[in-house]
C-alpha positions as CSV (number, residue, x, y, z in Angstrom):
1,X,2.2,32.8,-3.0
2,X,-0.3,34.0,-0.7
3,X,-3.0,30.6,-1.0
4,X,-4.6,29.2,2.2
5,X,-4.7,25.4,1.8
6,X,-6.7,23.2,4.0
7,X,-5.4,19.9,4.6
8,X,-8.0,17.5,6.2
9,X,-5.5,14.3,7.9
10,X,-2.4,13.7,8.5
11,X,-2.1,10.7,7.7
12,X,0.6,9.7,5.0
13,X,-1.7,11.2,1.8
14,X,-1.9,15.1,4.1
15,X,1.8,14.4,5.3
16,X,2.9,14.1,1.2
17,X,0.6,16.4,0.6
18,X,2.6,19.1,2.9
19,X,5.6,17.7,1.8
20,X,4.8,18.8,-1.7
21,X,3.3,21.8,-1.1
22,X,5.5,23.6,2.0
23,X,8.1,24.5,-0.1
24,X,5.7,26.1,-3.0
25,X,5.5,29.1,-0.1
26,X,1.7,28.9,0.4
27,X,0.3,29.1,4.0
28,X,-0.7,25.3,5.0
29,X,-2.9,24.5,7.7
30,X,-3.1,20.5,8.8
31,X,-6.5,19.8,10.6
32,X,-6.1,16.2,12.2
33,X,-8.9,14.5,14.2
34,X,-6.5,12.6,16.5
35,X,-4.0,13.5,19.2
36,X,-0.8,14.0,18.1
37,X,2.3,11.8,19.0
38,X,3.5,11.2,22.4
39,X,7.2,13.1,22.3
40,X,9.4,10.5,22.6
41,X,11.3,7.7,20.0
42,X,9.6,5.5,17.6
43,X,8.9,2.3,20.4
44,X,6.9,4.7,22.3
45,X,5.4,6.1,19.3
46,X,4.0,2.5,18.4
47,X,2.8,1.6,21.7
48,X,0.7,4.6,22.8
49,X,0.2,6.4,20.1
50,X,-4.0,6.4,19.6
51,X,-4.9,7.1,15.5
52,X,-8.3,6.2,15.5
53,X,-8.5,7.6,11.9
54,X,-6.1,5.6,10.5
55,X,-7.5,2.1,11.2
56,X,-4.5,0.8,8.9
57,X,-1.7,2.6,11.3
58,X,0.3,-0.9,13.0
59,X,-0.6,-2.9,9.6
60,X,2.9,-3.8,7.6
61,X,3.9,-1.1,5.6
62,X,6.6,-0.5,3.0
63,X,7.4,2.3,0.8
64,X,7.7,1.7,-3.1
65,X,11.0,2.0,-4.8
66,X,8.5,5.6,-6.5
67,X,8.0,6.8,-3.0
68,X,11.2,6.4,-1.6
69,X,12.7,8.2,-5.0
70,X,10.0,11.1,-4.4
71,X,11.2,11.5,-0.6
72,X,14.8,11.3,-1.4
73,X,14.7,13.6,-4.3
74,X,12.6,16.8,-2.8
75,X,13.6,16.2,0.9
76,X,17.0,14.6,1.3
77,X,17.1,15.6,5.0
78,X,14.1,13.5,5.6
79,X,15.5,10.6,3.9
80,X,18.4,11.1,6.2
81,X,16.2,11.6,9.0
82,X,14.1,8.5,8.5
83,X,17.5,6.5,8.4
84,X,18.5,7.5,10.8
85,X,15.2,6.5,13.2
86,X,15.8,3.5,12.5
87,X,13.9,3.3,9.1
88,X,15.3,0.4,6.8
89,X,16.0,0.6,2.8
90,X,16.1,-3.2,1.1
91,X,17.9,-2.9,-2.1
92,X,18.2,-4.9,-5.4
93,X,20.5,-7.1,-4.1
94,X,18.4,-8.8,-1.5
95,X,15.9,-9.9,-4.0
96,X,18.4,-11.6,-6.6
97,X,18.2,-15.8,-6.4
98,X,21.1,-17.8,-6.8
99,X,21.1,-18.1,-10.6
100,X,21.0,-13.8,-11.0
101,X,24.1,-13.9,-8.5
102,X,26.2,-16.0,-10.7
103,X,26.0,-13.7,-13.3
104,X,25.2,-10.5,-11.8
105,X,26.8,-7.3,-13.0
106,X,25.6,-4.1,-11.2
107,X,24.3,-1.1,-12.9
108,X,23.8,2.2,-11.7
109,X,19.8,1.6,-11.8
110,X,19.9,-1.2,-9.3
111,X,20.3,1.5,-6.8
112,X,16.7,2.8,-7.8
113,X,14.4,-0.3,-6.7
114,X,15.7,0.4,-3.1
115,X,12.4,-0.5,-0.3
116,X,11.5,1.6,2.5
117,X,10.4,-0.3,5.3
118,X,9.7,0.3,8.5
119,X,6.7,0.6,11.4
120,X,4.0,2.5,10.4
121,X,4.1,5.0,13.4
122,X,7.5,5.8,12.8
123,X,7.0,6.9,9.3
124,X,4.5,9.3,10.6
125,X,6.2,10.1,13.1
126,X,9.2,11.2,11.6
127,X,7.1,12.6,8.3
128,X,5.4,14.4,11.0
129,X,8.0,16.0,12.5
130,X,10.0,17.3,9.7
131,X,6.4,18.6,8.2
132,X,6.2,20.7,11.4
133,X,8.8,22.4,11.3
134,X,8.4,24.6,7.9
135,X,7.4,28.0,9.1
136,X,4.5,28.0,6.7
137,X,2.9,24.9,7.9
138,X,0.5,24.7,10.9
139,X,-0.9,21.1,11.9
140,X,-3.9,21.5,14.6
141,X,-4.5,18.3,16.2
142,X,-7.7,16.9,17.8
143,X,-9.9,18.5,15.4
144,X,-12.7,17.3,13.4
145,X,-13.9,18.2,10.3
146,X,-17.6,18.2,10.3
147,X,-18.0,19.1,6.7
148,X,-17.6,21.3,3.8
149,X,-18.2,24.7,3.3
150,X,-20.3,24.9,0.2
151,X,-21.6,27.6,-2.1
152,X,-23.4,27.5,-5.5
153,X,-21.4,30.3,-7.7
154,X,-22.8,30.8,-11.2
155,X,-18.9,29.6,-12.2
156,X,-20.2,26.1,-10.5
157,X,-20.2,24.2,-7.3
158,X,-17.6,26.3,-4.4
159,X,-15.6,24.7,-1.6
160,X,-15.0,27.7,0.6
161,X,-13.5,25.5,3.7
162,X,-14.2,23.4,6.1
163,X,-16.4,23.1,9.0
164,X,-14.7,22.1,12.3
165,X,-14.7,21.2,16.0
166,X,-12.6,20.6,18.7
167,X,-12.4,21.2,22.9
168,X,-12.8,24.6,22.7
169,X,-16.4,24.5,20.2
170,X,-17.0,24.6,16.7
171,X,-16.1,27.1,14.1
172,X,-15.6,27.6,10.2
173,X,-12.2,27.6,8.5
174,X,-12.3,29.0,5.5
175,X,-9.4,28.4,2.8
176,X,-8.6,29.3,-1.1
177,X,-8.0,25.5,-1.5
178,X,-9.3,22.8,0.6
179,X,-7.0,19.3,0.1
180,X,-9.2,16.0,1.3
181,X,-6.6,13.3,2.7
182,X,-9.4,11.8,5.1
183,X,-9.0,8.5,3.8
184,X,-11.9,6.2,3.7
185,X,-13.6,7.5,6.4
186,X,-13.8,11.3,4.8
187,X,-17.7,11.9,3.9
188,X,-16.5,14.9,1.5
189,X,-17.2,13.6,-1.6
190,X,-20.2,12.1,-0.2
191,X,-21.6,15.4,0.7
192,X,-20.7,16.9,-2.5
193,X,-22.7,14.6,-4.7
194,X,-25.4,15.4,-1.9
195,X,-25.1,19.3,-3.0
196,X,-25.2,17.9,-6.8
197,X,-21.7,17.6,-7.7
198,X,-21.5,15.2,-10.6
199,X,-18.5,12.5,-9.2
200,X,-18.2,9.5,-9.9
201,X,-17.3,6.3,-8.8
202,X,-16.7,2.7,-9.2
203,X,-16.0,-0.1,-6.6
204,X,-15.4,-3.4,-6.1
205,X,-14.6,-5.4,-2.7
206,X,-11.4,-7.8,-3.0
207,X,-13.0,-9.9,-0.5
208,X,-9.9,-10.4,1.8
209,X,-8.7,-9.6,5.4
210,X,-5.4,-8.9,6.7
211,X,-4.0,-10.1,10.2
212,X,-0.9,-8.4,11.3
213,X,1.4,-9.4,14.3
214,X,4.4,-7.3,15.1
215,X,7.8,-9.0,16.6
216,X,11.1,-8.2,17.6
217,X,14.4,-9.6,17.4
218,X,15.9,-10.8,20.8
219,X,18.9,-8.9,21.6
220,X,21.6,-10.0,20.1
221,X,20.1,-11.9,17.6
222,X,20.2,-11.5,13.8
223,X,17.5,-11.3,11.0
224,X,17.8,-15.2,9.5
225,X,19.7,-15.4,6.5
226,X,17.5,-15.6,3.3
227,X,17.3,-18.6,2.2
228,X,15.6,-20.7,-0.7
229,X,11.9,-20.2,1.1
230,X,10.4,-16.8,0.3
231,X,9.2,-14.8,3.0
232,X,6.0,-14.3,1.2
233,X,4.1,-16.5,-0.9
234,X,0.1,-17.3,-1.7
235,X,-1.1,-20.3,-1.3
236,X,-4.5,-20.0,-2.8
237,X,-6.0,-20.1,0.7
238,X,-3.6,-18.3,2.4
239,X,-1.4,-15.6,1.1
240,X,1.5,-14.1,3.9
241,X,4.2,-11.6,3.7
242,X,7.2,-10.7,5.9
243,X,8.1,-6.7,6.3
244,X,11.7,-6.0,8.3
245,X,10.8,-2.7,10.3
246,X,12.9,-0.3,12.1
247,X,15.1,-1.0,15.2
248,X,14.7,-5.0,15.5
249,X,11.7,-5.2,15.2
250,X,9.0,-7.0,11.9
251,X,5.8,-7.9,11.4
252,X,4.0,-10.8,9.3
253,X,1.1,-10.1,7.6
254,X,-1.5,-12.8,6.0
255,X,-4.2,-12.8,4.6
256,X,-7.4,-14.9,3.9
257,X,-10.9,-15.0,2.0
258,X,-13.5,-13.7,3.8
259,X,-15.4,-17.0,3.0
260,X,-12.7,-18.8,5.3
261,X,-14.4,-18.2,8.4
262,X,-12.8,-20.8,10.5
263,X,-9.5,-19.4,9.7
264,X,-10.7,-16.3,9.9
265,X,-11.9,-16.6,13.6
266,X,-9.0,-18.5,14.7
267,X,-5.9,-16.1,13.4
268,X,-6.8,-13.4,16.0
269,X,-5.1,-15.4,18.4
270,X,-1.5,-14.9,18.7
271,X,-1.0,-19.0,19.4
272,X,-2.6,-20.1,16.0
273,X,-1.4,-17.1,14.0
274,X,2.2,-18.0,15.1
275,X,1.4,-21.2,14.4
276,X,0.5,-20.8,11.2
277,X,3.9,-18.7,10.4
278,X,5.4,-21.5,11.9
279,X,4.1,-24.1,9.1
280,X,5.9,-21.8,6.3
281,X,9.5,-22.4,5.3
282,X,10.1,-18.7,5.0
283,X,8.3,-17.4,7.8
284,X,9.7,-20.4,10.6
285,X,12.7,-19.6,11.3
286,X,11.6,-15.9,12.1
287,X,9.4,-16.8,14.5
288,X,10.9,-19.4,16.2
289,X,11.6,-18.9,20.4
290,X,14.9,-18.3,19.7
291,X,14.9,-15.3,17.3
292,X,11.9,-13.3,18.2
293,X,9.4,-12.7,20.2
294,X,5.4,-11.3,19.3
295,X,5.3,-7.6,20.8
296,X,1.7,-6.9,19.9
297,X,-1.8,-8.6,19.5
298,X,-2.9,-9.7,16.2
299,X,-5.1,-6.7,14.1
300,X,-7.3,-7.6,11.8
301,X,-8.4,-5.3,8.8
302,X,-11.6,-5.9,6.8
303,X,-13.7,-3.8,4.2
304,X,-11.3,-3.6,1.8
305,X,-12.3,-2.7,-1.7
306,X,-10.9,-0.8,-4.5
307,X,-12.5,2.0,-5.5
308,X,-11.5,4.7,-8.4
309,X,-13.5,8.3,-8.1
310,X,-13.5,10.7,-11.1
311,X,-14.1,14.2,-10.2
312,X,-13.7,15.9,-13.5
313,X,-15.6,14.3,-16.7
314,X,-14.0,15.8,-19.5
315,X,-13.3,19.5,-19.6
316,X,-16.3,19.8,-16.6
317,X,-14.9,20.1,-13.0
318,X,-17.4,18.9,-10.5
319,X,-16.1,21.0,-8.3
320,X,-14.2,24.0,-7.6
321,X,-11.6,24.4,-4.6
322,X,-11.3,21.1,-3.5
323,X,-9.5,18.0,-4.3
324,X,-9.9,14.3,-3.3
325,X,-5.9,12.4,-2.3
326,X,-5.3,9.4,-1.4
327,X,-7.8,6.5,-0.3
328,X,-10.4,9.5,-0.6
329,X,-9.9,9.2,-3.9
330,X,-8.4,5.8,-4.9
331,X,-8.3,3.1,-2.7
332,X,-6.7,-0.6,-3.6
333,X,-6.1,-3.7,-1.9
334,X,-2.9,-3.3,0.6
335,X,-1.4,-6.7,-0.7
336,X,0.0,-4.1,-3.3
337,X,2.0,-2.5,-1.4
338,X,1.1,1.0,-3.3
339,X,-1.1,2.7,-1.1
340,X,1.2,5.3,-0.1
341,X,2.9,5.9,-3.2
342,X,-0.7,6.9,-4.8
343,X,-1.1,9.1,-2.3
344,X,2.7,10.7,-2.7
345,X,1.9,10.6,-6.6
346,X,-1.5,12.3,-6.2
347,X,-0.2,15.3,-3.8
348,X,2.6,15.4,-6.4
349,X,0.8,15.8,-9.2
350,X,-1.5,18.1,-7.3
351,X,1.5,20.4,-6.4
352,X,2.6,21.0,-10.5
353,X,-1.2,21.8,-11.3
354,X,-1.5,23.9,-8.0
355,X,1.7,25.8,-9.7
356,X,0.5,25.8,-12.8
357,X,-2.8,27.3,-12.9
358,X,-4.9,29.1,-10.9
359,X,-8.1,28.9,-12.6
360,X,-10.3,26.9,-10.3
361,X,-11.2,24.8,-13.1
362,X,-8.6,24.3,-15.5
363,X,-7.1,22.9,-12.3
364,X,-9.2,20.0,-11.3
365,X,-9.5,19.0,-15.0
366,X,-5.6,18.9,-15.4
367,X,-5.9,17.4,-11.7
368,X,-7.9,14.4,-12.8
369,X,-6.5,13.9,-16.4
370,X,-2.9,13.5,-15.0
371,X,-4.0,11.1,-12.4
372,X,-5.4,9.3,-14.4
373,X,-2.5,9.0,-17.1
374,X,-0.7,8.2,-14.3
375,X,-2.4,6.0,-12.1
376,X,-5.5,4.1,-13.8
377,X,-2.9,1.4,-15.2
378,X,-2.0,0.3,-11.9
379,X,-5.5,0.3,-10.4
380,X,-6.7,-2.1,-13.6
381,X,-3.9,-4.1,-13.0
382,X,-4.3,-4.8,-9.3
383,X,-8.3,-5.2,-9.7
384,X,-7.6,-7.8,-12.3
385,X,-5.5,-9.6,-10.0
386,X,-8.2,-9.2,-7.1
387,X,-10.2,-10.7,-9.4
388,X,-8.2,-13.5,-10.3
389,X,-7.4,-13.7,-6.5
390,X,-11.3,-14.3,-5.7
391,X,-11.4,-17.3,-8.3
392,X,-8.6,-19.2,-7.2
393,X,-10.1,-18.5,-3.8
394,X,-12.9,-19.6,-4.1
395,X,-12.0,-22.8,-6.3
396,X,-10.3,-24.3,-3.1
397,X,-13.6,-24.2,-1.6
398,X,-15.7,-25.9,-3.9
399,X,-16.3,-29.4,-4.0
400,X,-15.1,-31.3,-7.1
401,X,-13.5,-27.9,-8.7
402,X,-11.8,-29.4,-12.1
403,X,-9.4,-26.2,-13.5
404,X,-10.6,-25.8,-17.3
405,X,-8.1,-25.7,-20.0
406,X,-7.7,-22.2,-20.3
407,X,-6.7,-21.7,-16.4
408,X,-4.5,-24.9,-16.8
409,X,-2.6,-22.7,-19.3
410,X,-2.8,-19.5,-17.9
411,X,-1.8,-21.0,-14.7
412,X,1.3,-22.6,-16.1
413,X,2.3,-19.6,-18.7
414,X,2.6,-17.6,-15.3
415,X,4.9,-20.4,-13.3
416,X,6.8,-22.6,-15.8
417,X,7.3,-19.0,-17.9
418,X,6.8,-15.6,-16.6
419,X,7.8,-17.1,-12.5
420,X,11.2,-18.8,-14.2
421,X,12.4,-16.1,-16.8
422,X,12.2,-13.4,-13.6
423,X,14.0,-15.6,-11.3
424,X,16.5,-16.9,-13.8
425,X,17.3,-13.7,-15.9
426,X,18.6,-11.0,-14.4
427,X,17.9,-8.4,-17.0
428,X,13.8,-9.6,-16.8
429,X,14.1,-9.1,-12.6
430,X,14.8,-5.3,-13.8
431,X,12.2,-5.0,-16.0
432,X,9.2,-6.5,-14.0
433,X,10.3,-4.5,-10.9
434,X,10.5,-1.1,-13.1
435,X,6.7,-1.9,-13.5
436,X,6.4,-3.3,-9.8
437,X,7.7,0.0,-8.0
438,X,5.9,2.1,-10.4
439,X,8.7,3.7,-12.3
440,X,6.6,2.7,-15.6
441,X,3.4,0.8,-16.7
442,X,2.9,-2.3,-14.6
443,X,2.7,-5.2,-17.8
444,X,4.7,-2.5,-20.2
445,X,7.6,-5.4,-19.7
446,X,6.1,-8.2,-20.5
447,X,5.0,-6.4,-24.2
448,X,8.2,-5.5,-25.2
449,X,9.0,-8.1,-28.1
450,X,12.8,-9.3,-26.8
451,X,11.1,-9.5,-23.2
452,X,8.5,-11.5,-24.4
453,X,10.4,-13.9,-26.5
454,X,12.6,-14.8,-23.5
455,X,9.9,-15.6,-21.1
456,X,8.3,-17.9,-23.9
457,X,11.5,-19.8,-24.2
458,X,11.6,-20.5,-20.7
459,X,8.1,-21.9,-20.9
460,X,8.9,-23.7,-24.0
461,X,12.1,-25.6,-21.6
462,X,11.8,-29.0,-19.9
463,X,11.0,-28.7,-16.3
464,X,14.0,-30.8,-15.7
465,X,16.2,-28.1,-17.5
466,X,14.9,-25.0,-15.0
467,X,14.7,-27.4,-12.0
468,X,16.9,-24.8,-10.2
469,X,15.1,-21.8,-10.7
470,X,11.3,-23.4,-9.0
471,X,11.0,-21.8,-5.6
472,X,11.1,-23.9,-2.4
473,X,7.4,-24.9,-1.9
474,X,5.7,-21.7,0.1
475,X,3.9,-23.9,2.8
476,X,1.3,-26.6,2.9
477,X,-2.1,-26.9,1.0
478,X,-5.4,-25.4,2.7
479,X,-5.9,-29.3,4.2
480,X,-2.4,-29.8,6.0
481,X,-2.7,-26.6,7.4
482,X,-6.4,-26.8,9.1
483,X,-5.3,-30.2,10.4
484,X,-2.4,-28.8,11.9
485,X,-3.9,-25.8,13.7
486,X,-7.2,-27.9,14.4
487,X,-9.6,-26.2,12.4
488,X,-12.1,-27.9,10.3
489,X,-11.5,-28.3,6.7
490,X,-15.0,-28.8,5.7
491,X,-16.5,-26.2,7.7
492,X,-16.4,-23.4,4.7
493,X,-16.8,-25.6,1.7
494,X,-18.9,-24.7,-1.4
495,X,-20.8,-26.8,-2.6
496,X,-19.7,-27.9,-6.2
């Protein structure tokens, strides 16, 4: 196969992208607006490597039990080589309570939900490396793509290739296929509505930021035990999350409202953000003096919205020669943890149409249909629960909020049921994390009948009689807290 493809980024939706393409024999060129990484291990990688475009890159990050299958299965010597950096895999065992280990029988799908975890930069990094060395891949650094190469053919709307500069000028690149992974800061799309393509789009903003700290484990010193206190929680005002990373080292992630503006302010500094940790049963004892210490400031990450683009209505491509990956094309709230394993899925899926067909056309219509068979059931579901997370959010800022009925229910369906059957049955743990790591629909568990009937009679049982199986309270309410770290608790409110 003789194809030129244009990648635009390198970030983790071009990286998969090459990954899925390289071995298809087609002549892949990577154009990357930043430097490329310092030579050198993963510690130096983190602290000097500049990725301007990726605005995400020392945010916590964890590959889905979906992305880790899709790297193991097509490129086991990455997966080995990612191991072997330092890279961590968190399997089924670690998640089960004390009530799934006293009757806990393995089965050979346990081995399935496995986590990837680790730094950012040293995903890339590695990703990066092993990507460069196929003969047919070529990944130019420090250059930016301007724009599109556009031409009106009486077959439709043409992407020819890309228009590009770097230190030495500008110049054209033309290519048979050009593969937008510029994340949200691309302007493709953008400028192909501006020529008359007909995409479209929907959006809506979750109304959160993230603050992320990295840490690392004195030497000598091991990762706490788990105990009854989960390492992440939400506690309607606050929601936080732990993520082991590669060679000692972890970072804590939490997240607020953007209406919390006192909180907001104060969690860029590294005193009141470890504070904070420090006021939550699971994230104290990682953070106390003795077990780690903070290696980096605190980032904060706003504008976040999810957004789903469409780029072929029906059997009418708006395009031909180009496709939209990744956050270019579907963006969600990082809480979700699925980020990367769109973009895997996307450049996947891209790779059997690619092979498929080569009809312009026929390919972005099979392109968008199989994303969104694929996909749109996990973007519903995690923009219903944005939604949900902006009511409960804003509820503990109003004065005199009173939950009605139905949330009353809702709210106790979800923690006296659904919350107890999935930490008290072991065979429900399986099926909600088949629909968690993206290995089938994400409620397809819940609407199976047997499934179903179980979690009922859970809710239907005394609270006395499941006393065992309530988590350890995740931290204190939004009061306790602001006291503690000195903020103002009235500052924010909403007036009822």
């Amino acid at each position: 196969m003789h194809e030129r493809v244009l990648i635009v980024g390198a970030g983790m939706a071009g990286l998969c992208a090459a990954l899925a393409l390289a071995p298809t024999g087609r002549d892949i060129v990577i154009l990357e607006r930043d430097p490329p990484p310092p030579r050198g291990d993963p510690d130096l990688a983190f602290e000097t490597w500049s990725r301007r475009g990726v605005g995400h890159i020392r945010h916590s990050h964890a590959f889905l039990a979906r992305l880790r299958s899709i790297i193991k299965a097509e490129h086991p010597e990455l997966h080995a080589e990612l191991l072997h950096a330092g890279c961590r895999e968190l399997g089924f065992e670690g998640m089960l309570t004390d009530l799934h280990r006293a009757r806990y029988r393995p089965q050979p799908g346990d081995r399935d939900f496995a986590v990837l975890t680790s730094r950012r930069t040293t995903l890339e990094l590695v990703i990066r490396r092993y990507v460069e060395r196929h003969p047919n891949v070529r990944l130019v650094s420090e250059t930016f793509v301007r724009g599109l190469l556009v031409k009106q053919l009486p077959e439709g709307l043409r992407v020819l290739g890309v228009s590009a500069a770097d230190a030495d000028g500008g110049r054209d690149i033309i290519g048979d296929v050009v593969i937008d992974a510029g994340g949200r800061t691309s302007s493709g799309v953008e400028q192909l509505i501006e020529a008359g393509a007909a995409i479209s789009e929907e959006a809506e903003n979750a109304e959160i930021l993230y603050f992320t700290r990295h840490y690392r484990l004195h030497p000598g010193v091991s990762e706490p035990p788990r105990g009854k206190a989960s390492t992440t929680g939400d506690l309607g005002f606050l929601k936080f999350g732990l993520f082991p990373a590669d060679n000692g080292c972890f970072s804590i992630t939490l997240c607020v409202h953007e209406l919390e503006l006192e909180m907001r302010k104060a969690l860029v500094d590294p005193a009141v953000f470890d504070a904070a940790c420090a006021r939550l049963p699971g994230l104290a004892p990682w953070v106390a003096p003795e077990t780690a210490a903070g290696v980096s400031r605190v980032f904060g990450m706003g504008d976040l919205h999810s957004r789903w683009r469409t780029l072929a209505s029906g059997d009418t491509p708006s395009v031909l020669g180009y496709f939209a990956i990744g956050d270019n094309l579907i963006r969600t709230n990082p809480l979700y943890g699925r980020g990367c394993s769109f973009a895997a899925v996307t450049a996947y899926l891209l790779r059997d149409v690619l092979v498929s067909t080569d009809h312009a056309g026929d390919r972005l219509v099979e392109f968008q249909d199989l994303v969104t068979r694929e996909l749109r059931p996990y973007y519903d579901n995690m923009r219903d629960q944005d939604r949900a997370a902006i009511r409960r959010a804003r509820q503990q800022l109003t004065r005199g909020y009173r939950p009605s009925l139905k949330n009353r229910v809702t709210k106790s369906f979800l923690e006296d049921g659904v919350n107890i059957a999935i930490r008290s049955d072991v065979d429900l743990l399986r099926a909600a994390l088949r629909g968690f790591h993206m290995l089938e629909p994400p409620s397809a568990w819940l609407k199976r009948p047997d499934n179903l009937a179980k979690v009922l009679r859970y809710w239907a049982t005394g609270r006395e009689k499941k006393a065992s199986a309530y988590p350890v309270k995740p931290g204190p309410g939004r009061g306790e807290m602001f006291r503690a770290l000195g903020l103002s608790t009235e500052a924010d409110m909403i007036r009822g």
